[in-house]
SEVEXTI-76005 format. One line per 2 residues: number of its first residue (from 1); for each residue z negated, y negated, x of C-alpha. Coordinates in pm, whole numbers, always signed. Layout:
<recs>
NUM> Z Y X  ...
</recs>
This chain:
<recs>
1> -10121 -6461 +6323  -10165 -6830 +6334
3> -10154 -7058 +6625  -10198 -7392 +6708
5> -10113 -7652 +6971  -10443 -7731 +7160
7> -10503 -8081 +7009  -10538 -7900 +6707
9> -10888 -7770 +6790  -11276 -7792 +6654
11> -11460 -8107 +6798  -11107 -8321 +6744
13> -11114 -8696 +6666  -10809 -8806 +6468
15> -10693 -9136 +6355  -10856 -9236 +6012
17> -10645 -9375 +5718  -10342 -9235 +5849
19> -10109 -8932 +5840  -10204 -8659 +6022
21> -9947 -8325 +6067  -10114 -8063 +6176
23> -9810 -7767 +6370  -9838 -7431 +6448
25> -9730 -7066 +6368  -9770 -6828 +6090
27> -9594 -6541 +5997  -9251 -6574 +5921
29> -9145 -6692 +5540  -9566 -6707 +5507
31> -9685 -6978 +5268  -9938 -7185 +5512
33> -10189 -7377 +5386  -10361 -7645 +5503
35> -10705 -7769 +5369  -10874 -8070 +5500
37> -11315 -8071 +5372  -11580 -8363 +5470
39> -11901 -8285 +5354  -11915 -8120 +5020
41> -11564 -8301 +4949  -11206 -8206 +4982
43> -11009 -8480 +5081  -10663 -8310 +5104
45> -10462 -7985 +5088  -10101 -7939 +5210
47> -9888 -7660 +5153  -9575 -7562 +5370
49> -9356 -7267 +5465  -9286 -7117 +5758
51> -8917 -6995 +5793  -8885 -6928 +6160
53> -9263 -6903 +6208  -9309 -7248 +6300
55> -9502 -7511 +6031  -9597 -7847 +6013
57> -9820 -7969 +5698  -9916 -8358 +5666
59> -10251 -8502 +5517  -10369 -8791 +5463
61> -10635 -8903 +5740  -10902 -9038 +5574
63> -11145 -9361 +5594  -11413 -9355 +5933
65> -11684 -9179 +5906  -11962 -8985 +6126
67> -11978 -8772 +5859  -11786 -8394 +6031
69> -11455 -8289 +5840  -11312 -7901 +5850
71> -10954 -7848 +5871  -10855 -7452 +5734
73> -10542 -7362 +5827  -10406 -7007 +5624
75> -10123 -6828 +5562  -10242 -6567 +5327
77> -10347 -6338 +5595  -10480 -6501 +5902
79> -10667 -6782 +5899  -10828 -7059 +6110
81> -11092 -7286 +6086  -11131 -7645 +6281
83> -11484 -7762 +6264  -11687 -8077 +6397
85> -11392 -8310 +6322  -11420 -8654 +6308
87> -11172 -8954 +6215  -11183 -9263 +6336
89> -11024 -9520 +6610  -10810 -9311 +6855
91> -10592 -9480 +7120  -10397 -9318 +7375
93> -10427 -9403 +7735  -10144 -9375 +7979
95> -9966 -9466 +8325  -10010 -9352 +8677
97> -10264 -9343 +8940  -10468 -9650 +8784
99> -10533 -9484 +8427  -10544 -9158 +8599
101> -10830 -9256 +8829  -11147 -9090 +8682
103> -11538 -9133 +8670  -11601 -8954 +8960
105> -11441 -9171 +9195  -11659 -9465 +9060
107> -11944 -9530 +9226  -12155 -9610 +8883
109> -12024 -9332 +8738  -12335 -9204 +8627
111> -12472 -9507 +8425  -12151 -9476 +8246
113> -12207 -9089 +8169  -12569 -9214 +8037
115> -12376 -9476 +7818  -12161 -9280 +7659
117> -12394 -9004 +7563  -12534 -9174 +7317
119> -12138 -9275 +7142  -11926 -9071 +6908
121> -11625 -9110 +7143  -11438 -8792 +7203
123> -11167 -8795 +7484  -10849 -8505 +7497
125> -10744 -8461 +7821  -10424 -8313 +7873
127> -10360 -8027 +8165  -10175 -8071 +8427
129> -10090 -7720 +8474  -9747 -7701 +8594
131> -9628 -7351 +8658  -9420 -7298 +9016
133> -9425 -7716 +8953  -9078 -7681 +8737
135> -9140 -7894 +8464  -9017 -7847 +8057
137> -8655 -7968 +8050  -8733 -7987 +7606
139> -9031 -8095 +7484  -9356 -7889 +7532
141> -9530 -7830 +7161  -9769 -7705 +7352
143> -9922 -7807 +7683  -10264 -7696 +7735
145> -10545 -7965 +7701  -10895 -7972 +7538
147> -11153 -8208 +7353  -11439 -8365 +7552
149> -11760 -8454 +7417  -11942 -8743 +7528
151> -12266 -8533 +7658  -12003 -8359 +7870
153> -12034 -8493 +8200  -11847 -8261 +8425
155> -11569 -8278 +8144  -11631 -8675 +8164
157> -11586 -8684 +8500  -11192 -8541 +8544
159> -11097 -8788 +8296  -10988 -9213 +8316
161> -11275 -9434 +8354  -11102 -9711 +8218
163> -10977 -9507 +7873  -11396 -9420 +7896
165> -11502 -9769 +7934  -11248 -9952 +7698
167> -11346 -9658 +7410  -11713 -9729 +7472
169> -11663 -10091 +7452  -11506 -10014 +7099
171> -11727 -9793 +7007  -12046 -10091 +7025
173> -11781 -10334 +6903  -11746 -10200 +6600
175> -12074 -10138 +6510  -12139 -9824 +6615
177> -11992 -9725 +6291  -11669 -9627 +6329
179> -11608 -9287 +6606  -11355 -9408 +6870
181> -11153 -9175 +7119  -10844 -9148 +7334
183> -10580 -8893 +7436  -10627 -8915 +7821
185> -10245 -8844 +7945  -10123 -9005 +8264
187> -9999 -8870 +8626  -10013 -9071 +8949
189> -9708 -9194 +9139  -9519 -9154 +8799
191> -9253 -9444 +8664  -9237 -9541 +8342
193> -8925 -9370 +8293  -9075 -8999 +8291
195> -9266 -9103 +8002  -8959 -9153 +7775
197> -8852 -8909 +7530  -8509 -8794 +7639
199> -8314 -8783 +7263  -8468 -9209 +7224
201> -8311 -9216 +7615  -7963 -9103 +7510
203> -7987 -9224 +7155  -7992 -9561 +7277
205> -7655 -9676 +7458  -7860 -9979 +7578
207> -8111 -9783 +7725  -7896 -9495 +7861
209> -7699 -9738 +8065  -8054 -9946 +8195
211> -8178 -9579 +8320  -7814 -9530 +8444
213> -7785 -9815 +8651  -8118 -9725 +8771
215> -8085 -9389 +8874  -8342 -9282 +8610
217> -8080 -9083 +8377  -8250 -8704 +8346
219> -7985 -8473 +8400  -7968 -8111 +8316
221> -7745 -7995 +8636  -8023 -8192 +8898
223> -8346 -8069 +8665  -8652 -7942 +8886
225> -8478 -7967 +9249  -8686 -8245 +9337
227> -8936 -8054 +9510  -9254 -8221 +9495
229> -9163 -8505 +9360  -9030 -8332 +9019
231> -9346 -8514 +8827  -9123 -8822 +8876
233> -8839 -8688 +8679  -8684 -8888 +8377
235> -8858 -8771 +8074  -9081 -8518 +8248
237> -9376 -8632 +8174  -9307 -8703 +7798
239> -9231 -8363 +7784  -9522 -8220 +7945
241> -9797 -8443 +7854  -9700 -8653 +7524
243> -9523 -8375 +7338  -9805 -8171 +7282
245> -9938 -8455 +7076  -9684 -8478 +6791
247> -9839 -8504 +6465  -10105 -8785 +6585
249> -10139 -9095 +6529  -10243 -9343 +6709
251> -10394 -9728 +6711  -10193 -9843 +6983
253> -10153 -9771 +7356  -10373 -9880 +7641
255> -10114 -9822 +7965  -10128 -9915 +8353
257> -9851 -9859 +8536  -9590 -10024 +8706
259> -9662 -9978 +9101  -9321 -9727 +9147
261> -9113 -10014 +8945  -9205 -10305 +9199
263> -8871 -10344 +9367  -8809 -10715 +9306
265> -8663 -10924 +9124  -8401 -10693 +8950
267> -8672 -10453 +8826  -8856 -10747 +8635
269> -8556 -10738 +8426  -8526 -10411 +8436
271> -8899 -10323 +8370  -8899 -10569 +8064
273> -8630 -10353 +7911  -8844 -10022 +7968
275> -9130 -10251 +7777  -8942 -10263 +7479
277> -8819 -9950 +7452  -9119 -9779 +7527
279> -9336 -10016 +7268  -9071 -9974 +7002
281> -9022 -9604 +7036  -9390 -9506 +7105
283> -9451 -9689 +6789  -9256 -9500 +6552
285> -9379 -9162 +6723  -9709 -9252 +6714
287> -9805 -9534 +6538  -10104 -9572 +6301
289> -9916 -9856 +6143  -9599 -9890 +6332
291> -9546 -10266 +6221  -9890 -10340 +6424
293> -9849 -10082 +6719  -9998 -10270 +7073
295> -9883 -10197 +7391  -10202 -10330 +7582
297> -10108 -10316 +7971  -10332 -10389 +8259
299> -10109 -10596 +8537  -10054 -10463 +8825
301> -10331 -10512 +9144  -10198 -10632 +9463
303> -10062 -10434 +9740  -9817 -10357 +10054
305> -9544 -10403 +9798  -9219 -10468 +10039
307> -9202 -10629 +10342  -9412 -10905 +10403
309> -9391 -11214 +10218  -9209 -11075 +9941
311> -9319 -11134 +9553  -9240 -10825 +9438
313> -9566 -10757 +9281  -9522 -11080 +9096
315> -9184 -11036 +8950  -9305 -10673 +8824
317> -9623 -10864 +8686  -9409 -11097 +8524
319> -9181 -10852 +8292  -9561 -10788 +8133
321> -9562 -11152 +8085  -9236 -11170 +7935
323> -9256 -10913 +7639  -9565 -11062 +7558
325> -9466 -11397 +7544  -9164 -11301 +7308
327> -9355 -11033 +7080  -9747 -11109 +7121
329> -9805 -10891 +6810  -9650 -10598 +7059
331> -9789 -10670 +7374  -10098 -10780 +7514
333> -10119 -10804 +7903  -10459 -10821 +8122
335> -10430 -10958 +8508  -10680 -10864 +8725
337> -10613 -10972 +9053  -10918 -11200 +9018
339> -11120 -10872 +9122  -11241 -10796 +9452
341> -11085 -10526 +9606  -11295 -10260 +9548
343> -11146 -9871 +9594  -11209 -9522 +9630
345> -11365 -9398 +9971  -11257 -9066 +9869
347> -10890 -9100 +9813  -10866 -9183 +10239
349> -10990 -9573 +10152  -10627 -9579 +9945
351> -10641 -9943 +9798  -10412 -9905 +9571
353> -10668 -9768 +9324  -10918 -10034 +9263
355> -11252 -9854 +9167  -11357 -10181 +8949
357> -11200 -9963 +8637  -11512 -10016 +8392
359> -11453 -10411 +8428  -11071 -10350 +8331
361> -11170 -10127 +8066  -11372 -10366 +7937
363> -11195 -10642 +7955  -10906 -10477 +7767
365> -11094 -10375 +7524  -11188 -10703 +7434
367> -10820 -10780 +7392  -10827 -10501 +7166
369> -11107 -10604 +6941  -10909 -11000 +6888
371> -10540 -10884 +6873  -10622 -10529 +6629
373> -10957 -10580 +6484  -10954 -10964 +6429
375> -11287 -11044 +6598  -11291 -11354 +6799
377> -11184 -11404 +7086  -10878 -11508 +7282
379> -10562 -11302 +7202  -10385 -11404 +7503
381> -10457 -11494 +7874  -10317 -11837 +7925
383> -9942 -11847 +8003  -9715 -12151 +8152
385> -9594 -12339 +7859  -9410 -12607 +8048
387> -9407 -12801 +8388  -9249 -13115 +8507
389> -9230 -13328 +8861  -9341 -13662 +8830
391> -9504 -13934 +9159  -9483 -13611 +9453
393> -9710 -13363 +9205  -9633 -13086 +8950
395> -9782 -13128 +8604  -9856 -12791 +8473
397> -9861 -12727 +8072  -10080 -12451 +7897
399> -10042 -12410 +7521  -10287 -12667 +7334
401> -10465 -12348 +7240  -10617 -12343 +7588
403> -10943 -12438 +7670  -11168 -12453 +7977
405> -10860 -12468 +8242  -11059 -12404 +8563
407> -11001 -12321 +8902  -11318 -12011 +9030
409> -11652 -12105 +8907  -11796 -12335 +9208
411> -11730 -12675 +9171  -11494 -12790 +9458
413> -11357 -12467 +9517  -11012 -12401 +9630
415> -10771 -12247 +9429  -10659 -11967 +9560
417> -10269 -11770 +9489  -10102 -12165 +9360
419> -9829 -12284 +9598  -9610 -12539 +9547
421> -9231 -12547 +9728  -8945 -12837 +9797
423> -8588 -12786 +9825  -8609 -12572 +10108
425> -8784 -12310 +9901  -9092 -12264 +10147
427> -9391 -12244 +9972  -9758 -12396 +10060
429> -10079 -12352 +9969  -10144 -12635 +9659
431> -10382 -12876 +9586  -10492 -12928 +9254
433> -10670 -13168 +8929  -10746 -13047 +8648
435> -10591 -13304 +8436  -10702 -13170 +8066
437> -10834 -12919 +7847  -10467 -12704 +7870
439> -10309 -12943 +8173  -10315 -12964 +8559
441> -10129 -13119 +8848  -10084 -12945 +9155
443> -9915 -13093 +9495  -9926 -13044 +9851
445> -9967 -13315 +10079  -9687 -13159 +10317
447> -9417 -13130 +10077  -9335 -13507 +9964
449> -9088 -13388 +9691  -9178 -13078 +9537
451> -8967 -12883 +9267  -9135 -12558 +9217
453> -9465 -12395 +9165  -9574 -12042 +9140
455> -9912 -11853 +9105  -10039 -11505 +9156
457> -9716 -11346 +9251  -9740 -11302 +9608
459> -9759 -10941 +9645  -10071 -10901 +9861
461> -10361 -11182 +9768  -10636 -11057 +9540
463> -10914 -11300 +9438  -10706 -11525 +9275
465> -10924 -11798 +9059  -10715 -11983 +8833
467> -10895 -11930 +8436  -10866 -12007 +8145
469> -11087 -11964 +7810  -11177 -11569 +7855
471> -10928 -11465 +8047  -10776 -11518 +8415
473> -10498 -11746 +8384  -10118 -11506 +8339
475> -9922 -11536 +8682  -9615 -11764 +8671
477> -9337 -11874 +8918  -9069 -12172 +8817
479> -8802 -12099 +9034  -8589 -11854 +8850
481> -8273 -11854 +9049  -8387 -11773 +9424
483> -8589 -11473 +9537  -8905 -11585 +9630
485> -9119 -11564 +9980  -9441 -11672 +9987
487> -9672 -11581 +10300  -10040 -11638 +10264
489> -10241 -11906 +10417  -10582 -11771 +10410
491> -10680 -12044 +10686  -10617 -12347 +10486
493> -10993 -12289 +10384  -11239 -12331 +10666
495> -11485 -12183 +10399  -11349 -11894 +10389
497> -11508 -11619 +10596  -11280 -11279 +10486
499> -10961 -11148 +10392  -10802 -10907 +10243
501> -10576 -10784 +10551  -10341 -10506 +10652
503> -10212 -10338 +10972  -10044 -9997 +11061
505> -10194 -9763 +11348  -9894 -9559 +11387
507> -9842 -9428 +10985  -10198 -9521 +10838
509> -10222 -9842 +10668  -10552 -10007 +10778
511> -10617 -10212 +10478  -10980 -10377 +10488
513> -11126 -10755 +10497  -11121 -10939 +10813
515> -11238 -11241 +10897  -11047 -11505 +10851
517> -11164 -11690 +11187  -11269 -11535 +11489
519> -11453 -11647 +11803  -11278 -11678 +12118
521> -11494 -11523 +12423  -11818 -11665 +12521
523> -11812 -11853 +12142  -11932 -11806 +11842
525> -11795 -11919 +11484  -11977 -12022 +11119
527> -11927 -12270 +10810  -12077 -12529 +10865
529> -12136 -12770 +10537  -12364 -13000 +10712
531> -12101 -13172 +10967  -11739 -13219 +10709
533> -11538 -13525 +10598  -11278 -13417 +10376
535> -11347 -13049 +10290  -11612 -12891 +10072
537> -11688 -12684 +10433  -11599 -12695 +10826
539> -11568 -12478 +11063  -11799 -12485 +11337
541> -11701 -12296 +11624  -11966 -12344 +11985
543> -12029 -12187 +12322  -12211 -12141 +12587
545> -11966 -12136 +12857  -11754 -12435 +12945
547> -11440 -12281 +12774  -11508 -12217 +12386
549> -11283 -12196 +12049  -11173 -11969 +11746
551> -10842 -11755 +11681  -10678 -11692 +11343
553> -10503 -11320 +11364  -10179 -11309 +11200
555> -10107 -11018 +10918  -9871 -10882 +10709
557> -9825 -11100 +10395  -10046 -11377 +10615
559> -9770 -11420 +10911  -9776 -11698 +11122
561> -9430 -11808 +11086  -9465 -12154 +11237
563> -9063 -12145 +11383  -8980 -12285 +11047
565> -9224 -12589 +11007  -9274 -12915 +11254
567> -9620 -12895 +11324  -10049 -12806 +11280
569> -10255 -13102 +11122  -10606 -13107 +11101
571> -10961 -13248 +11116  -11165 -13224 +11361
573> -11501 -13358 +11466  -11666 -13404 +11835
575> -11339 -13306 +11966  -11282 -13659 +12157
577> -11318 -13537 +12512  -11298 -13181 +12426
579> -10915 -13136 +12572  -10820 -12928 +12238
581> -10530 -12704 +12256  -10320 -12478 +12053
583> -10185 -12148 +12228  -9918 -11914 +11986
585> -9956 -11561 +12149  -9657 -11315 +12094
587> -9649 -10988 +12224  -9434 -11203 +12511
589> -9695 -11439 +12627  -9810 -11732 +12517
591> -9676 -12115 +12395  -9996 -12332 +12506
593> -9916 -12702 +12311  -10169 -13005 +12302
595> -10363 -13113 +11995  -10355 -13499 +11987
597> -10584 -13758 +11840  -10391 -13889 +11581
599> -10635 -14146 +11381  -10986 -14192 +11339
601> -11136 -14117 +11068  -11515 -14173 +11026
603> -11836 -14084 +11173  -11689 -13865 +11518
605> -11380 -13748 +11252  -11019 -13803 +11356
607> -10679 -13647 +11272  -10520 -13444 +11508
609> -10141 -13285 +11497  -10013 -13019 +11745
611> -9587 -13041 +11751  -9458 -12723 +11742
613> -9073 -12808 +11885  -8859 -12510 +11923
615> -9061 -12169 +11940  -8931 -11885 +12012
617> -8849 -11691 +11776  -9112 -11405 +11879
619> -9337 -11282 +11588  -9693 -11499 +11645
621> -9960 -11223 +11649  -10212 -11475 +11664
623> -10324 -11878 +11693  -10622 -11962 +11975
625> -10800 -12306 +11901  -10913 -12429 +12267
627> -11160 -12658 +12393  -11358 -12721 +12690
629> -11685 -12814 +12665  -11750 -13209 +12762
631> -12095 -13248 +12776  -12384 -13005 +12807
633> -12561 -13173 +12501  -12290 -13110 +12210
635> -12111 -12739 +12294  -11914 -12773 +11959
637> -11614 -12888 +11800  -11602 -12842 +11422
639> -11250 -12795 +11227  -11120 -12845 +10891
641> -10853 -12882 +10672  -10585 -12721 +10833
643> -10213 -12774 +10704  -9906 -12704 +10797
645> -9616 -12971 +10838  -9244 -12952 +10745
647> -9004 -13068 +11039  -8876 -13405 +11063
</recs>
């Protein structure tokens, strides 16, 4: 009796123009058989044997075509029959939670079921059945799994939406003449380590000692007494989930994962390491051409990663950057912490899982069609080519490739994630001027001397806006011998009306936007772009009662930690006679300091600076901007440009 691994099934898409070995079992010592027929024409026959039972035959996977092949499979006795086969573009789409997220938890899920009913994209989605949750110690040949259709919705529906999106893109791409599809294998929570084959693992002294050092060695004597947390095993999920796929092949590798490997700074070395070995041995498993086998990752989004401050997002971000810099014929990287934050109300408003998965999917897609299929397009997002200090400013280099260096989309607009630091290593929000086509320079006025810049590597800001060309500009830090810190200063734009902000009641993480500024009783707060002086926008906060102002809540990732700097500087208008103050509120009390005029500057404008002296070293929950009203006429103060100042 012959039987076959579930890939190996009627309504299959396989890789065209390249080897294709189709496994199973036959009768012992039987003479198997393996005929592949498109149309009226046989393309291929292989003949094996079967000593044990077990058989693998190769053929030759021939050109695209909509056109359905047969595979027959005999041994003389028994035989089977694959039908509705098609060969063309197959990719395979891997991670954790971020791949794994499917349609259903996307709101436009539907529209996307419509779209891809009308494709010849076929998705196999491999089971996560996991029997008393003890997982293969060898290699599964043969976990179950089946083929999806694209008129399939429920089967559409359990499967990634941004392996669905990126093969649809694809699919119109390339004319609608070619079939595209994608082996949908990925597990939440999982590192990058469970998806390693454990023979490369230990065949590699390299490697063995990285996953050593890590405490990511699988080991026979400790196998399956993890509990729950077994999925995360070294090589587990290879053996489960990629196994059963032998004898494919595959254009390259679409893959999102990294969230359990943000640790810090260690890990980006670390992580890199994992790149490599994954790309190189993944390509000679599974590689259409092995020579041209992409690795296409999607960077991590932010989150709670560490305590707060720490750029542990960013260094994990930047191992993606670093392969792909050295080998950009290997790896291709995406960021996409320009996106909103946008997640799944289902999964207990869990932000980690960013429901904007058709935009990713699309987006890496197009990275697909420049770097595989040679259509244009920019290969690359921009990355740092060089940077220098000259005259209190940091000139920042781009390849000459670059084009359209821009900060958002609105002229004016701050940029949002770029921080510059001095010798002390405290880093401040930076201004910027876009200097050239690939060139910027970025300063602060704060910071008379600074040596470093970074961008898009504090762990918790989204919405970054730094692009370049197609792409978002690739996240970058200069400062490769200290461990970086970088709080958020969400308030240095009086513009801005929400964050994205975090707190804990008791072991839920309340992660939502927040306002940025808030009114103090008896006031209200707005933008205000009619009354500003130096600012694209002020902040206009009134009241009714005598005693008016706005508050800036402190956050994880977005403390307050003013013990370290000298003072507040700011703008303010109509604020003459309006006695402003500054009170820091702890969970002790409160420090209550005066904001003084410092110089005029036109039209009811004038600098003021609060002195901060020695604070206590309580943890500022929030910052209360106080006035009293001066005249029943104006009952308003407006504010901008708010900046921080380094101590004497």
């Amino acid at each position: 009796m012959i039987t076959l691994p579930h890939v190996f099934a009627s309504n299959a898409l396989y890789q065209a123009d390249a080897p294709l070995t189709v496994r199973g079992s036959a009768a012992p010592d039987a003479r198997v058989t393996v005929t592949l027929t498109r149309g009226e024409e046989k393309i291929g026959t292989a003949v094996t044997s079967a000593p044990d039972g077990a058989f693998s035959a190769t053929l030759d996977g021939p050109p695209a075509s909509f056109v359905p092949a047969s595979i027959r499979i005999s041994d003389g006795e028994d035989e089977v029959l694959l039908e509705n086969i098609l060969f063309g573009e197959l990719w395979l789409a891997s991670g954790q939670s971020n791949m794994e997220l499917p349609n259903a938890a996307i709101p436009d899920c539907e529209d996307m079921y419509d779209r891809a009913a009308n494709c010849a994209i076929r998705v196999y989605s491999v089971s996560y059945d996991v029997p008393e949750n003890r997982f293969p110690w060898d290699p599964s040949p043969d976990q179950p799994g089946s083929w999806v259709l694209p008129d399939n919705r429920a089967g559409l529906a359990g499967v990634s939406a941004m392996g669905l999106k990126f093969a649809e893109v694809l699919y119109h791409a390339l004319g609608e003449v070619v079939p595209v599809g994608f082996l949908n294998a990925s597990w939440g929570g999982t590192p990058i380590t469970a998806w390693f084959p454990r023979a490369a693992i230990f065949g590699d002294p390299a490697m063995t000692e990285i996953c050593r050092r890590c405490g990511m060695l699988p080991d026979a004597e400790t196998w399956n007494t993890r509990g729950e947390l077994n999925f995360q095993q070294a090589t587990a999920q290879y053996n489960l989930k990629i196994a059963p796929l032998d004898g494919l092949k595959v254009r390259g590798v679409i893959w999102y994962q990294g969230e359990n490997e943000c640790g810090g700074e260690y890990w980006q070395k670390a992580y890199a390491d994992y790149l490599r070995f994954y790309q190189r041995v993944y390509a000679k498993r599974f590689g259409a051409d092995p020579a041209r086998f992409v690795m296409l990752s999607s960077l991590i989004y932010p989150w709670t990663y560490g305590p707060s401050g720490e750029c542990n997002l960013g260094y994990l971000n930047d191992a993606f950057v670093t392969v792909a810099k050295e080998s950009p014929d290997k790896f291709v990287f995406l960021p996409i912490s320009d996106l909103e934050p946008d997640w799944a109300f289902h999964q207990n408003n869990h932000p980690i899982h960013p429901t904007n998965k058709y935009f990713v999917g699309e987006e890496a897609a197009r990275l697909a069609l420049s770097n595989v299929y040679g259509q244009p397009g920019d290969k690359t997002p921009a990355i740092l080519a060089s940077w220098e200090t000259a005259g209190g400013r940091i000139r920042l280099v781009f390849p000459e490739s670059v084009r359209d260096l821009r900060v958002g989309n609105t002229p004016g607009e701050r940029a949002r994630g770029l921080y510059v630091a001095g010798e002390d290593g405290i880093y401040l929000p930076a201004e910027y001027e876009i200097t050239g086509p690939n060139t910027m320079e970025i300063w602060c006025d704060e910071i008379a001397h600074p040596v470093h810049a970074a961008y898009n590597i504090q762990s918790m800001e989204p919405k970054v806006n730094l692009y370049a060309g197609d792409y978002p500009v690739a996240p970058f830090f200069t400062d490769r011998e200290h461990y970086l810190n970088i709080e958020a200063r969400p308030w240095y734009d009086c513009g801005a009306s929400s964050r994205w902000a975090s707190k804990m009641h008791d072991d839920i993480l309340d992660l939502f936007f927040r306002p940025v500024f808030e009114p103090l009783p008896a006031s209200s707060v707005c933008p205000d772009t009619a009354f500003r002086c130096a600012d694209r926008v002020s902040l206009r906060a009134e009241g009714e009662e005598e005693a008016f102002g706005f508050l800036v809540r402190a956050y994880p990732y977005q403390r307050l930690d003013f013990q370290k700097f000298g003072g507040l500087r700011m703008n303010l208008f109509h604020a003459k006679d309006a006695s402003p103050v500054l009170a820091l509120v702890t969970d002790a009390g409160e420090t209550v300091l005066p904001i003084e005029r410092v110089r005029d500057l036109c039209a009811g404008w004038a600098v003021y600076e609060v002195r901060f002296g020695d604070l206590p070293d309580d943890e500022i929950r929030r910052m209360e901007f106080r006035f009293r009203r001066s005249s029943p006429n104006y009952r308003f103060v407006n504010a901008e440009h708010l900046r921080l100042f380094k101590k004497d």
